[in-house]
C-alpha positions in Angstrom: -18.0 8.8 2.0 -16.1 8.7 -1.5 -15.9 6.4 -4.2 -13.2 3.6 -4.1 -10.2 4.6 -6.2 -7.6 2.0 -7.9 -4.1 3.0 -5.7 -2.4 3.2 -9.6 -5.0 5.5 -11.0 -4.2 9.1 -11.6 -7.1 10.0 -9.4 -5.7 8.1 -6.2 -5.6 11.3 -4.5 -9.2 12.5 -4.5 -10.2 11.3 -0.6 -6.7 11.7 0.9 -6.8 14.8 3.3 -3.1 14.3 4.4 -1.0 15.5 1.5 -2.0 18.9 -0.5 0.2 18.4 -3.0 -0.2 15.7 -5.7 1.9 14.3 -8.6 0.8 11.7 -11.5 2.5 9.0 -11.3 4.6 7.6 -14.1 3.9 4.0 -15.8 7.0 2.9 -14.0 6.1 4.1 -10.8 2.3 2.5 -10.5 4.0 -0.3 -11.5 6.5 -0.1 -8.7 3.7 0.3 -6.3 1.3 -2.0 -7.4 4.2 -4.2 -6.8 5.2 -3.6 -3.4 1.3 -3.8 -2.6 1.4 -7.0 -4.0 4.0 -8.1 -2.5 2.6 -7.0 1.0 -0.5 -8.4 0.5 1.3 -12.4 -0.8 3.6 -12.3 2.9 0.2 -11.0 4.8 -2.0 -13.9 3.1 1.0 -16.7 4.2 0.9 -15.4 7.8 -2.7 -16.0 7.6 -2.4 -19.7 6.5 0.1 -20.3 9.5 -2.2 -19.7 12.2 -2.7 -16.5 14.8 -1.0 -15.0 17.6 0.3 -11.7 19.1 3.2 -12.4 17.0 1.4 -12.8 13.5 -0.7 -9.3 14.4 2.8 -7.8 15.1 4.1 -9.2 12.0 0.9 -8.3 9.9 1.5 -4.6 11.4 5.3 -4.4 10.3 4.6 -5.6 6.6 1.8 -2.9 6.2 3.9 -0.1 7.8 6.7 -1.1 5.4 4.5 -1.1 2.1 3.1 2.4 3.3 7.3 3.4 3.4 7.9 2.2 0.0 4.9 3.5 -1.8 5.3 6.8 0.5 9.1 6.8 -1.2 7.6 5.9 -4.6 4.7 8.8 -5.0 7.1 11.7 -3.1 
């Protein structure tokens, strides 16, 4: 199994078998990531501290399929 690699390091794309093709990233643009990862991460931790239901999962699901749109849009 590979090593652990930081999401804003220029070798982020060493164990990802989907895309063939990478890019390095800009300052800006790890910065723009890192920030919607954040961001996803702060909403996921509230939702944790409000209880759990069906309803938090589902929640918990959208938030991380809308930080994997934005940093999808960000690395393209």
């Amino acid at each position: 199994m590979p090593d652990n690699v930081n999401a804003t390091s220029d070798s982020r794309t060493v164990n990802n078998v989907m895309r063939h093709e990478y890019r390095v990233l800009t300052d800006d643009e790890k910065a723009q990531m890192k920030a919607i990862k954040d961001r996803g991460l702060e909403f996921i931790e509230m939702l944790d501290g409000i209880g759990s239901s069906r309803d938090i999962s589902l929640a918990k699901t959208k938030i991380e399929e809308a930080v994997m749109w934005g940093v999808k849009h960000v690395t393209a």
